[in-house]
N, C-alpha and C positions, 0 to 999 in steps of 0.2 A: 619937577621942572625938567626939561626936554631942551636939550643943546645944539643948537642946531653946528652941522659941520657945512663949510664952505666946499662948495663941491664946483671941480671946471669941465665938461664934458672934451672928453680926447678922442682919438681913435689908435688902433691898432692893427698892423697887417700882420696874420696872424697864421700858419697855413688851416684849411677846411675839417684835417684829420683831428686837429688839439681844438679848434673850435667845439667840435661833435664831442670829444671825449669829456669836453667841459662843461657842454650843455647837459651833457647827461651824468654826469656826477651832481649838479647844481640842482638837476630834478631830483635825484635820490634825498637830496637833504632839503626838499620840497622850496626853494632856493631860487632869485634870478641869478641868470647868469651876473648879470652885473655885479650883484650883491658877493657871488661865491667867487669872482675871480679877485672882486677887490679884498675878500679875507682872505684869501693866500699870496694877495701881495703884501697886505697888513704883515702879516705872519712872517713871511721874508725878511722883508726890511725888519722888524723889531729882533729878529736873529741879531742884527750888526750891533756889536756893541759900542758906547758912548763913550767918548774920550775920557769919563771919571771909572768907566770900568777897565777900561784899556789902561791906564795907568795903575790902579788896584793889578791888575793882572800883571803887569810888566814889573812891578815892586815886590807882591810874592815872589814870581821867579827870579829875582837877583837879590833880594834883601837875605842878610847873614843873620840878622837882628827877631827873626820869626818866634815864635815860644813851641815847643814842641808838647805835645796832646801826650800822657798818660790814658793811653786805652784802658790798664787796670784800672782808676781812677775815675773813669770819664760821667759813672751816675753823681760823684763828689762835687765834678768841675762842673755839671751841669746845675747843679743844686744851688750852688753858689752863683751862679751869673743871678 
């Protein structure tokens, strides 16, 4: 089953030189442009992390309470999860 994505037509001014560079990157990966500029904005944005990772992240770096990893150890501790 095939999900369709809501899709809004936009436009961009863009300069003519990163147009060409993009159109022929998007032929290499046999690609429309369309298709290839939208997976590198894809790609972009999911970089940014979500506010439940951003707090994961902000809690490692100030929590006192962490358990520290036995690297001798660590085929034991993987065994055991």
């Amino acid at each position: 089953m095939e999900t369709l994505v809501e899709r809004k037509q936009t436009s961009f001014r863009l300069p003519l030189d990163l147009i060409n560079r993009l159109r022929a990157e998007a032929q290499k990966e046999h690609r429309s442009l369309n298709n290839y500029v939208e997976s590198l904005l894809t790609s972009a944005v999911r970089r940014i992390p979500n506010e439940t990772t951003l707090a994961a992240i902000r809690e490692a770096e100030t929590s006192e309470d962490l358990e520290t990893l036995d690297i001798d150890h660590l085929k034991e501790y993987i065994a055991s999860l």
